[in-house]
C-alpha positions as CSV (number, residue, x, y, z in Angstrom):
1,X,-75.9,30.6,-105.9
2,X,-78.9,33.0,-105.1
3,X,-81.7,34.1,-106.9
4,X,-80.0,37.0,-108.4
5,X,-77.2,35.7,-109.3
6,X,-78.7,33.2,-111.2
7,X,-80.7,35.8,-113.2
8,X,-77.7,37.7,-114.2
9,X,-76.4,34.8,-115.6
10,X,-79.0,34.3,-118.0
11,X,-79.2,37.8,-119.0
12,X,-75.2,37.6,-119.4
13,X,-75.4,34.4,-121.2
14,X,-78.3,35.7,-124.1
15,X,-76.3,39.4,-123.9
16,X,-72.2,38.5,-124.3
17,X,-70.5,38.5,-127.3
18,X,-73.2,38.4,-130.3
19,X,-76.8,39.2,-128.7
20,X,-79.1,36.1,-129.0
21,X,-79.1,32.1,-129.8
22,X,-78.6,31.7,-133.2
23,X,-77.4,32.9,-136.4
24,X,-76.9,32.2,-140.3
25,X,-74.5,30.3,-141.7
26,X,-73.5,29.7,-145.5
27,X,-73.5,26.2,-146.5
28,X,-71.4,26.7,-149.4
29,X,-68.0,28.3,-150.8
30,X,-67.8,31.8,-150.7
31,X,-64.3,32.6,-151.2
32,X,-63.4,33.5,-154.7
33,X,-65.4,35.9,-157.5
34,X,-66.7,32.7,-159.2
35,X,-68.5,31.5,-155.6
36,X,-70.3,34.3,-155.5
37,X,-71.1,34.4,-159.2
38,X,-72.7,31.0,-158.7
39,X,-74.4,32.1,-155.4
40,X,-75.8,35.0,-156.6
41,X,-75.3,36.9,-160.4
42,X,-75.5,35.8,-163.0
43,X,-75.3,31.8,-161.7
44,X,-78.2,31.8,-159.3
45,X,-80.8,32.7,-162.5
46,X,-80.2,28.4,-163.2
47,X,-82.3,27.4,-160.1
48,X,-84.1,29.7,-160.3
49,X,-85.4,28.9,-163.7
50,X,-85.4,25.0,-163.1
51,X,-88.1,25.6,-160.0
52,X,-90.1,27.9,-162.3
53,X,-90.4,24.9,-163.9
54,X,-90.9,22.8,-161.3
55,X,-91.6,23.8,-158.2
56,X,-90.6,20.6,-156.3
57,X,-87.4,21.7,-157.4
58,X,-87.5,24.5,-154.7
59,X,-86.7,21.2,-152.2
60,X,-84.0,20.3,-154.8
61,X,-81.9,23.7,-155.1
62,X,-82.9,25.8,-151.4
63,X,-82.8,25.2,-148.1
64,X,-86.8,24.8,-147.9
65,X,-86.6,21.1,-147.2
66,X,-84.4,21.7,-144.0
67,X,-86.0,25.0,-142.9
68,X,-88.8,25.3,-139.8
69,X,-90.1,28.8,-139.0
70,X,-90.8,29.1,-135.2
71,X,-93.8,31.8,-134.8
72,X,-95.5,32.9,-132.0
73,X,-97.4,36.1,-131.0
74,X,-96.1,35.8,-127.6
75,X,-100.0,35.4,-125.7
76,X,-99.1,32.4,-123.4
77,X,-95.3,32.5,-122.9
78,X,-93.9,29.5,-120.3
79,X,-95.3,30.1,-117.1
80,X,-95.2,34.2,-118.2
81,X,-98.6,34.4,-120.1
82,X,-99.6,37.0,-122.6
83,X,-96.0,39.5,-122.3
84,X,-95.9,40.2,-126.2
85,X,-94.0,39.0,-129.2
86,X,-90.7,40.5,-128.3
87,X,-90.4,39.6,-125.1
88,X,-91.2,36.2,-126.1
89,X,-88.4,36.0,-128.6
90,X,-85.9,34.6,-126.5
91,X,-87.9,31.4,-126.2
92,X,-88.6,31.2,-129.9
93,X,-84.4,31.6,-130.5
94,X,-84.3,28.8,-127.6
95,X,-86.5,26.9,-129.6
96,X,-84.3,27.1,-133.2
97,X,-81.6,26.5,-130.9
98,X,-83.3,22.9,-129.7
99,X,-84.1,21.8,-133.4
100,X,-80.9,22.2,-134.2
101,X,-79.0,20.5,-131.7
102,X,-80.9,17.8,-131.8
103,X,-81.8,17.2,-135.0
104,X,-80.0,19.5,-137.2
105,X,-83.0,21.1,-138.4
106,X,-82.8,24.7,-139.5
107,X,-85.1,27.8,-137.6
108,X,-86.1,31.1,-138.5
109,X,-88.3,32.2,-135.2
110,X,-90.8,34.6,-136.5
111,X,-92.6,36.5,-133.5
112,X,-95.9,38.2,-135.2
113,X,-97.5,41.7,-133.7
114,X,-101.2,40.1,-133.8
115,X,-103.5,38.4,-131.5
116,X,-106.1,38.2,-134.5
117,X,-106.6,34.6,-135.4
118,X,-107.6,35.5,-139.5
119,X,-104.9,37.9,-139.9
120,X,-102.5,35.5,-138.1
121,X,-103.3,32.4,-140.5
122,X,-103.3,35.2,-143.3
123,X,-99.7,35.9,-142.3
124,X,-98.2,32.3,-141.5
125,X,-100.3,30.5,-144.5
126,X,-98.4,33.4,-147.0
127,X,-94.8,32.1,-145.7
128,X,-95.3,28.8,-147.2
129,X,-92.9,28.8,-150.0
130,X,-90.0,30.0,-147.8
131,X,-90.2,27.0,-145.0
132,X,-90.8,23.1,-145.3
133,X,-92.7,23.1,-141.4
134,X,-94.3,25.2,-139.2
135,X,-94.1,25.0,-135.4
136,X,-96.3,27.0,-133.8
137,X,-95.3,28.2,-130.2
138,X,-96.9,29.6,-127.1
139,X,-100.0,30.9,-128.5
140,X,-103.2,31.0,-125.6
141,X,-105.9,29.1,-125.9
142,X,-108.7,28.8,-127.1
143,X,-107.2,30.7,-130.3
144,X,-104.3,28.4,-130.7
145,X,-106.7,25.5,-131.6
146,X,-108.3,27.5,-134.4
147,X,-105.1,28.7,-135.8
148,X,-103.7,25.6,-136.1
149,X,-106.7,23.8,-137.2
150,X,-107.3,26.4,-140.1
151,X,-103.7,26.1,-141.3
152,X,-103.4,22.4,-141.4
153,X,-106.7,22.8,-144.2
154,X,-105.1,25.6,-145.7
155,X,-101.2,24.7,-145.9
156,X,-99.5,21.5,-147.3
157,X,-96.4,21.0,-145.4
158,X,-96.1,20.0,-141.7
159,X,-98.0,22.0,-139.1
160,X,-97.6,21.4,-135.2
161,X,-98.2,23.9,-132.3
162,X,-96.1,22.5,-130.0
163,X,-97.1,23.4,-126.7
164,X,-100.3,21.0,-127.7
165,X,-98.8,17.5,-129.2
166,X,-95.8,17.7,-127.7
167,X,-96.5,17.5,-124.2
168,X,-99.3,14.8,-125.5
169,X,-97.3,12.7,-127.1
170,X,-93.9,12.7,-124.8
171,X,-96.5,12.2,-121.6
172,X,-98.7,9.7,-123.3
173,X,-95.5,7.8,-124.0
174,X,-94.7,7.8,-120.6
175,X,-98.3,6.8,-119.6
176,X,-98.3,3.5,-121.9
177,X,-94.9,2.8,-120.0
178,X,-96.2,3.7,-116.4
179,X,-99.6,1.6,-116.6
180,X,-97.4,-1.3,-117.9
181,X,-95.3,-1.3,-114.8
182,X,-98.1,-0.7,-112.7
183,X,-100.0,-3.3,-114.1
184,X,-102.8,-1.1,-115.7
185,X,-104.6,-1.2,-118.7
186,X,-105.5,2.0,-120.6
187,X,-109.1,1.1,-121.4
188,X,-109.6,0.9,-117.8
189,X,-107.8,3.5,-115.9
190,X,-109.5,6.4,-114.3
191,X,-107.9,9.4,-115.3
192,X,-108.1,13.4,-113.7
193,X,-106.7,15.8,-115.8
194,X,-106.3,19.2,-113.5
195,X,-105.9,21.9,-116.4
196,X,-108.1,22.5,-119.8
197,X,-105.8,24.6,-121.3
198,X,-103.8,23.7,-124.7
199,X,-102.0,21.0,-123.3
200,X,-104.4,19.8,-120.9
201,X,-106.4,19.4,-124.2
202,X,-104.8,17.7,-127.0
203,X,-102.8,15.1,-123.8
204,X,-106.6,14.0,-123.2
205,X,-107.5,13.7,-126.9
206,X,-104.1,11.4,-127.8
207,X,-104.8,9.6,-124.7
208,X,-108.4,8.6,-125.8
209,X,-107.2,8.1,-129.3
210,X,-104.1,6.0,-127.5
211,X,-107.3,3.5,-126.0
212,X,-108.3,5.4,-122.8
213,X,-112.1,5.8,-122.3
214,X,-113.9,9.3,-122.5
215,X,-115.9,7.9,-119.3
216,X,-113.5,7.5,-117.2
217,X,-112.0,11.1,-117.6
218,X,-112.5,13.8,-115.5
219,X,-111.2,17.2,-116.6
220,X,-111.1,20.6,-114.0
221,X,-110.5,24.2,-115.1
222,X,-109.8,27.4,-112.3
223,X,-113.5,26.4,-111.8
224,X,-113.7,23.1,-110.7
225,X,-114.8,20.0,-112.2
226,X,-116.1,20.3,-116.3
227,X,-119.8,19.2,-115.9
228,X,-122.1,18.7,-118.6
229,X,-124.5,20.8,-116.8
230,X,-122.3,24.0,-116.4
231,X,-123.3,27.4,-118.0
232,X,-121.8,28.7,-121.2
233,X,-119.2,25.6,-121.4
234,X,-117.0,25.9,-124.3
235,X,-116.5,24.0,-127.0
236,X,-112.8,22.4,-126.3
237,X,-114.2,22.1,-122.7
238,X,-117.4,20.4,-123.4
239,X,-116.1,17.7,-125.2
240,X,-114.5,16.5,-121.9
241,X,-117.2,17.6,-119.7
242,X,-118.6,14.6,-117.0
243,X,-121.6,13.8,-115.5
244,X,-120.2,12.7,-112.3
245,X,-122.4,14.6,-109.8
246,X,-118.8,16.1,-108.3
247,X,-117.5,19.4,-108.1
248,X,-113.9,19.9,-106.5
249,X,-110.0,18.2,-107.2
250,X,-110.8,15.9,-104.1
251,X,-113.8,14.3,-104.9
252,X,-112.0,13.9,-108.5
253,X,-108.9,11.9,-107.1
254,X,-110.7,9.7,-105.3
255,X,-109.9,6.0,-106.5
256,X,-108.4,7.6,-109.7
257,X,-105.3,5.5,-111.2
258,X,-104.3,8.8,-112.9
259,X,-103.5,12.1,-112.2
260,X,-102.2,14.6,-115.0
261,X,-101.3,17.9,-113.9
262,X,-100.6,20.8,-116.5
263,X,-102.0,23.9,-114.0
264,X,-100.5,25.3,-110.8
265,X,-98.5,24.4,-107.9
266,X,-99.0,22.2,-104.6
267,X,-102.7,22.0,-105.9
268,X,-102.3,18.0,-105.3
269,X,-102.1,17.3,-101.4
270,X,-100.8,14.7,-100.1
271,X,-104.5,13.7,-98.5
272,X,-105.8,13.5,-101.5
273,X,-102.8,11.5,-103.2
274,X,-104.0,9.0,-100.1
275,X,-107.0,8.3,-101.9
276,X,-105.9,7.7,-105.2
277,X,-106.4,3.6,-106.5
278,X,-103.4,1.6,-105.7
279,X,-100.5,1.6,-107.4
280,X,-101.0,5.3,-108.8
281,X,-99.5,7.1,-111.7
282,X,-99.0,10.9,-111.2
283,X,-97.4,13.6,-114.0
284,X,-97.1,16.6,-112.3
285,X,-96.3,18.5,-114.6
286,X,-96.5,22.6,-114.1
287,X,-93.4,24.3,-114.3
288,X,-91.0,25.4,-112.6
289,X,-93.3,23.8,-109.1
290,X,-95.4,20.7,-109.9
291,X,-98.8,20.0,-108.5
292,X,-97.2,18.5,-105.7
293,X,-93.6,18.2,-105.0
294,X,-91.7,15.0,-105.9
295,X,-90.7,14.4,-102.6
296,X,-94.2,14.8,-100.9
297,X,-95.5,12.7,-103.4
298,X,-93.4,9.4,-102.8
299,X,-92.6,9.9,-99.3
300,X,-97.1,9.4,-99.1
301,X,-97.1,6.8,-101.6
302,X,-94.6,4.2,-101.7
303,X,-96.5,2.5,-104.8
304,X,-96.2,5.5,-106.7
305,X,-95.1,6.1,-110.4
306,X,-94.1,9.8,-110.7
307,X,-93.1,12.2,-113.2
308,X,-92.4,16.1,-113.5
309,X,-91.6,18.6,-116.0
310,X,-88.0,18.7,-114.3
311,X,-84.9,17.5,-115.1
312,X,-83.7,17.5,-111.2
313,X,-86.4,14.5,-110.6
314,X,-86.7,11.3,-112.6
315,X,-89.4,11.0,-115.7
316,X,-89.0,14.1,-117.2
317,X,-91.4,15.0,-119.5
318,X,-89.7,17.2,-121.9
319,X,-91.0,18.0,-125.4
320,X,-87.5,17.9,-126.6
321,X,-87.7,14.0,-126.6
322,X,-90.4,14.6,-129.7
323,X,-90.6,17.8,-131.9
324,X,-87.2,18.2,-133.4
325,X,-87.8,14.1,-134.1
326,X,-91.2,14.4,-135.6
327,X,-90.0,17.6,-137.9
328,X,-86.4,15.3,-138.9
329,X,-88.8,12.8,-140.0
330,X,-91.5,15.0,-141.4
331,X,-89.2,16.7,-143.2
332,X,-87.4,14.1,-144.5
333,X,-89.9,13.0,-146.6
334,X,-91.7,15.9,-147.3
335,X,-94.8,14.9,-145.4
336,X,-97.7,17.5,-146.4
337,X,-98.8,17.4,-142.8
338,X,-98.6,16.0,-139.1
339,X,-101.1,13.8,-138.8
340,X,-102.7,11.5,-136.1
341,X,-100.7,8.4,-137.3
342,X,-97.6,10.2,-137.2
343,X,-97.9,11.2,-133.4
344,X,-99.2,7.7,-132.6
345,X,-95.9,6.1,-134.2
346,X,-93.9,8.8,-132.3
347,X,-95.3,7.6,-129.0
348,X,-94.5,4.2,-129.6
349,X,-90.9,4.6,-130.7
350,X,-90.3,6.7,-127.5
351,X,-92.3,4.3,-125.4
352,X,-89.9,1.0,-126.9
353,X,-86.9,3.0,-126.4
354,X,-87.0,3.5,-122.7
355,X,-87.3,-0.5,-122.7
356,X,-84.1,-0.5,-124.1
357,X,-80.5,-1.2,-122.9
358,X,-79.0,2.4,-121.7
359,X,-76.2,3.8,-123.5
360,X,-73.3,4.0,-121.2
361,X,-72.9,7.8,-122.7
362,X,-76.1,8.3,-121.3
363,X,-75.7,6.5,-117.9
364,X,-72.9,9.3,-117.2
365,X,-74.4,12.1,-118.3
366,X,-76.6,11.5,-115.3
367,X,-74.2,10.1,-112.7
368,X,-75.7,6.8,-112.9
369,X,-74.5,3.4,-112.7
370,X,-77.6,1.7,-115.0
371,X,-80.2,3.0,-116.1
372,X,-83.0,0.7,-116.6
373,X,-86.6,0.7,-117.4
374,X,-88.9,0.7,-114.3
375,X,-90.4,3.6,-112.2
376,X,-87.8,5.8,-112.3
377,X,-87.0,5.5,-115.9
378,X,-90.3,5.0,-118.1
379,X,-89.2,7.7,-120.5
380,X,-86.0,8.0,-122.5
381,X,-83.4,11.6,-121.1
382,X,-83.5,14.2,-123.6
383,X,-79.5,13.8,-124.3
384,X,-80.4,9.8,-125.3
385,X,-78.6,10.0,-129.1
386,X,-80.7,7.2,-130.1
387,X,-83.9,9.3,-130.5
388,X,-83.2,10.5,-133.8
389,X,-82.8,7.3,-135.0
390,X,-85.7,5.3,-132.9
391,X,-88.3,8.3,-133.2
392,X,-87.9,10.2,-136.9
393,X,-88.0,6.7,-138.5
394,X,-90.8,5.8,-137.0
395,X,-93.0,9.1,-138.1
396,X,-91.3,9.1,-141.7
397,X,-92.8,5.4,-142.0
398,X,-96.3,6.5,-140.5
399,X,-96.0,9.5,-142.9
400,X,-95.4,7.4,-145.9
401,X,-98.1,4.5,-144.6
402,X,-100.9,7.0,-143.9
403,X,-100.4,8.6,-147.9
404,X,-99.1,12.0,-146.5
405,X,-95.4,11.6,-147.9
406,X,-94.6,13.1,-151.3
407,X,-90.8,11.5,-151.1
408,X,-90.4,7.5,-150.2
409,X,-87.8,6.0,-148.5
410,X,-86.6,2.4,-149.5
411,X,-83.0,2.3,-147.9
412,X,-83.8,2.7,-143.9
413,X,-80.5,1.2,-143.1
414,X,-78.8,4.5,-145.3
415,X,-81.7,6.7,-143.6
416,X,-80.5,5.7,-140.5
417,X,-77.0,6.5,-141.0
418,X,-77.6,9.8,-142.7
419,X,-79.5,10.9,-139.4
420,X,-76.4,9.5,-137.6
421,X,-74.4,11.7,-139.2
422,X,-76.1,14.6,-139.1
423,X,-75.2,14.7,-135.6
424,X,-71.7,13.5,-135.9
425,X,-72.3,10.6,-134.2
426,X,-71.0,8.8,-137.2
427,X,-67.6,7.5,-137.5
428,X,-67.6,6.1,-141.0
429,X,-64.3,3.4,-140.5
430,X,-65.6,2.1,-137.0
431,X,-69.3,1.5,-138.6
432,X,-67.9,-0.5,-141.5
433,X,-65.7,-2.8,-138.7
434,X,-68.9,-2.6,-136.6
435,X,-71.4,-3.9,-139.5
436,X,-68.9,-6.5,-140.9
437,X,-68.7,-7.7,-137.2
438,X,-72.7,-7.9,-137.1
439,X,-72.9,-10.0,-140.1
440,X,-71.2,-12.5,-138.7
441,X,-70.6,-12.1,-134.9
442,X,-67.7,-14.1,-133.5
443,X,-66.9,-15.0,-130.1
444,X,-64.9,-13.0,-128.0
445,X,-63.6,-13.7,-124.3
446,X,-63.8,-10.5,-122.0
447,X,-60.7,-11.6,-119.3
448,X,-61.2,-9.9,-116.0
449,X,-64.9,-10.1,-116.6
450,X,-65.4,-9.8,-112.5
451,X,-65.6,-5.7,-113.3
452,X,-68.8,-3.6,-113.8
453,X,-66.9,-2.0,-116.7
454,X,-66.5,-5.3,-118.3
455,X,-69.1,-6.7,-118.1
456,X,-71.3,-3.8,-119.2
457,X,-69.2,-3.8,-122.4
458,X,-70.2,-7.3,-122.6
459,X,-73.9,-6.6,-122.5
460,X,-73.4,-3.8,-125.4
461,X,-71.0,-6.3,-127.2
462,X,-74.2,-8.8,-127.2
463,X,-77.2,-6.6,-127.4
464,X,-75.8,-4.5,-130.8
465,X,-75.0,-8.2,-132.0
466,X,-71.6,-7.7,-132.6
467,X,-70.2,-10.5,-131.4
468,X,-70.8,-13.3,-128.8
469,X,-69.3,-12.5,-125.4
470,X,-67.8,-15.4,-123.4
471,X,-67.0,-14.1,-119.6
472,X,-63.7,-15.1,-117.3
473,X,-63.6,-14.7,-113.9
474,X,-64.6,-15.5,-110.4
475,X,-68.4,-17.3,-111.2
476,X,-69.6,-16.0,-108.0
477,X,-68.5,-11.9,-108.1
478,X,-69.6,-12.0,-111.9
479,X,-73.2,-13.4,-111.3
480,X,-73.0,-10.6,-108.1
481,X,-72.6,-8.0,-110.0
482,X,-75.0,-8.4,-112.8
483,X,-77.6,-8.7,-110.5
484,X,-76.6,-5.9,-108.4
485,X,-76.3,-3.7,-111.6
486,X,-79.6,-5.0,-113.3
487,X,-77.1,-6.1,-116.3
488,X,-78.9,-8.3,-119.2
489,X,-76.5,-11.4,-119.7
490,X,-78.4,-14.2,-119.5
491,X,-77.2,-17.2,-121.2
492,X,-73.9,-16.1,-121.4
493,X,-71.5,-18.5,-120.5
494,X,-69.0,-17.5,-117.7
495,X,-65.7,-19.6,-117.1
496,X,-63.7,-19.5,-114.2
497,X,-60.0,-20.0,-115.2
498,X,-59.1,-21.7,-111.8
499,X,-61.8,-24.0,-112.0
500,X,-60.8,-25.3,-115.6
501,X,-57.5,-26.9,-115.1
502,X,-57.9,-29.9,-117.8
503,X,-59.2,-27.4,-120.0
504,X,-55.9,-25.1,-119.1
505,X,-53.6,-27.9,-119.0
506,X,-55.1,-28.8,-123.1
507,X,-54.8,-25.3,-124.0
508,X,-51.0,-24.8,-122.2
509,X,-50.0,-28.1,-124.5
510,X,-51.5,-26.4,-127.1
511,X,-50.1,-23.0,-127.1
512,X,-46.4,-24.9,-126.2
């Protein structure tokens, strides 16, 4: 398909039919006189009057507690830059769009016509009553950091710009995962960071909150290298600043364990990938063309760890694994901000989850046979289901932990399920067979087990803890093809009909 072509797709797939992403939908009958005397005249006057009351009641009787406004002043727009709050519009409807796929989390995308940080907070710090979050999008640095910083003081519900923590915490899950396999430790990797925007920023600030050193960081702007001695260094900037007497990308690689790109294209050569530390971890992540090209890169370095900001190449890292997660959770328990032990139990939960067992959904989604944690799979794919029930449990619990959470949960195993359902993932009749199988797992012979099919039912069979799998089948092929497929059955015993002929002669007698 060529360039153009492609191009007119997108423009015919946001123009056909009704213009844009996303609409509004009524939640509740509206079909006879007496619906819409209770949705509006004279019956809507009851809530009204209850919030007056209360107005913790507002999470009660609206749509407040479900309801995230998108806003952006359209000043740094993808990889387009400053190109003004309408054209950036079809990012923020993009955006709703995301939250509520994946987490069923309502968006009104606000784009606002200033680039003036006090009236900006002015504006979004007045919308509080309408919206129970705020995700702030694609606003340029240095400004973003102030507006977001000024309405976290100001506001008491959840406030995240995006293109800041979400990158940071998706990447530094990936990180924790990467030095594991690689055999690093945090506190002692030597880390470049080639960028010093938004992103750049708050991925080195989790990652030294995370355990990683500020000495052994070495951050570069379109200048060079961030040294303490350079003129007029900016705030954000300085706090990253080095003394290492060094001045270009090259001299900054050298013997580095890390490299984290969030700035242009092919600025990482494959020379200077050579003289990286061994076994070397690099997220090149500028979009659409990373810092140097997934091929290059592993083709130079066989003891490589890679990841991209594409979904064509393994490791994505996509902030779609963490906002719409964070807000579910946030949300969900009326959190009166995001705070640093919220982001810290999101990493984690993403982090554990790519240790886990693949969902065979998920395997062929991707064409793949088996996923399995190692260096082409240290972060969980952004269609994993299990996200919304690894990740927004994990930040409600920080939430409520850290004294930030104005509504407790108690039941997590009815938590759980309500997030399943949300999604439709939840099939109420095969959930009660599944838990009454769990409380008291039988065993169950898989015949034919000498099949990749069969046996990979076996391994979700025994992981989930539904029942205790007992294999038949040639002993050999079996054992071949768990090992060939990575599959975890150990200790699960594995009978060869043929082989058994007592035990077959007892159980023909029997069965006679």
């Amino acid at each position: 398909m060529s360039k153009t072509n492609r191009k007119q797709d997108a423009l015919d797939y946001h123009s056909q039919g009704r213009p844009g992403k996303i609409q509004v939908v009524p939640t509740k009958p509206t079909n006879s006189q007496r619906d819409l005397s209770l949705a509006y005249s004279p019956g809507v006057a009851e809530p009204c009057l209850k919030i007056a009351e209360n107005k913790e009641d507002v999470y009660k009787y609206t749509a407040k507690g479900n309801l995230v406004a998108v806003i952006s002043n359209g000043s740094a727009v993808l990889g387009l830059g400053d190109i003004g709050p309408e054209a950036g519009k079809p990012v923020m409807e993009g955006k709703g769009l995301l939250f509520k796929i994946f987490a069923d989390i309502d968006v009104f995308d606000l784009e606002l016509d200033t680039q003036n940080i006090d009236e900006f907070v002015m504006i979004v710090k007045a919308l509080e009553p309408t919206f129970g979050g705020i995700n702030l999008e694609d606003i340029k640095a240095p400004e973003c950091f102030e507006i977001e910083r000024r309405l976290k003081e100001c506001m008491s519900i959840p406030v995240m710009h995006d293109d800041q923590h979400g990158t940071a915490i998706i990447s530094a899950a990936a990180l924790i995962n990467a030095c594991e396999l690689q055999k690093k430790k945090l506190d002692k990797i030597k880390i470049v960071v080639n960028g010093a925007g938004a992103a750049a920023i708050s991925c080195t600030r989790l990652y030294v909150s995370l355990g990683a050193k500020l000495e052994n960081i070495v951050m570069l702007d379109r200048s060079g290298v961030i040294r303490k001695d350079r003129d007029n260094l900016e705030g954000t900037k300085a706090e990253f600043a080095t003394s290492r007497r060094i001045s270009t990308l090259a001299e900054a690689v050298k013997d580095s364990d890390v490299f984290i790109g969030l700035s242009s294209p092919d600025v990482l050569t494959a020379d200077m990938l050579r003289t990286m530390a061994k076994n070397p971890i690099v997220f090149a992540m500028a979009n659409p063309n990373p810092e140097i090209a997934y091929e290059l890169a592993v083709k130079t370095r066989k003891d490589i760890i890679m990841a991209t900001g594409r979904s064509d190449y393994p490791n994505q890292v996509n902030n779609v694994l963490g906002f719409p997660y964070i807000f579910r959770g946030a949300l969900d328990v009326r959190a009166t901000g995001i705070n640093e032990e919220m982001k810290k139990a999101a990493v984690f939960a993403i982090a554990e989850l790519a240790k886990r067992n693949v969902p065979e959904a998920v395997n062929l989604a991707y064409n793949s046979r088996n996923l399995k944690f190692g260096k082409d799979y240290i972060i969980p794919k952004p269609i994993d289901f299990r996200l919304i029930t690894t990740v927004s449990p994990a930040v409600a619990k920080a939430a409520i932990e850290s004294g930030v959470a104005r509504k407790i949960i108690t039941d997590w195993e009815g938590y759980n399920e309500e997030l399943k359902i949300r999604l439709g993932t939840d099939d109420k009749i095969l959930r009660a067979i599944t838990n009454k199988a769990k409380s008291s797992p039988k065993r169950v012979v898989f015949a034919e087990a000498d099949n990749y099919k069969i046996l990979k039912s076996a391994q979700i069979v025994k992981d989930e803890g539904i029942a205790v799998p007992i294999l038949l089948g040639n002993k050999e092929k079996i054992k071949q093809i768990i090992a060939e497929h990575e599959l975890e059955l150990d200790g699960v015993e594995i009978i060869n009909p043929v082989e058994e002929k007592i035990i077959s002669a007892h159980y023909a007698e029997f069965f006679y």
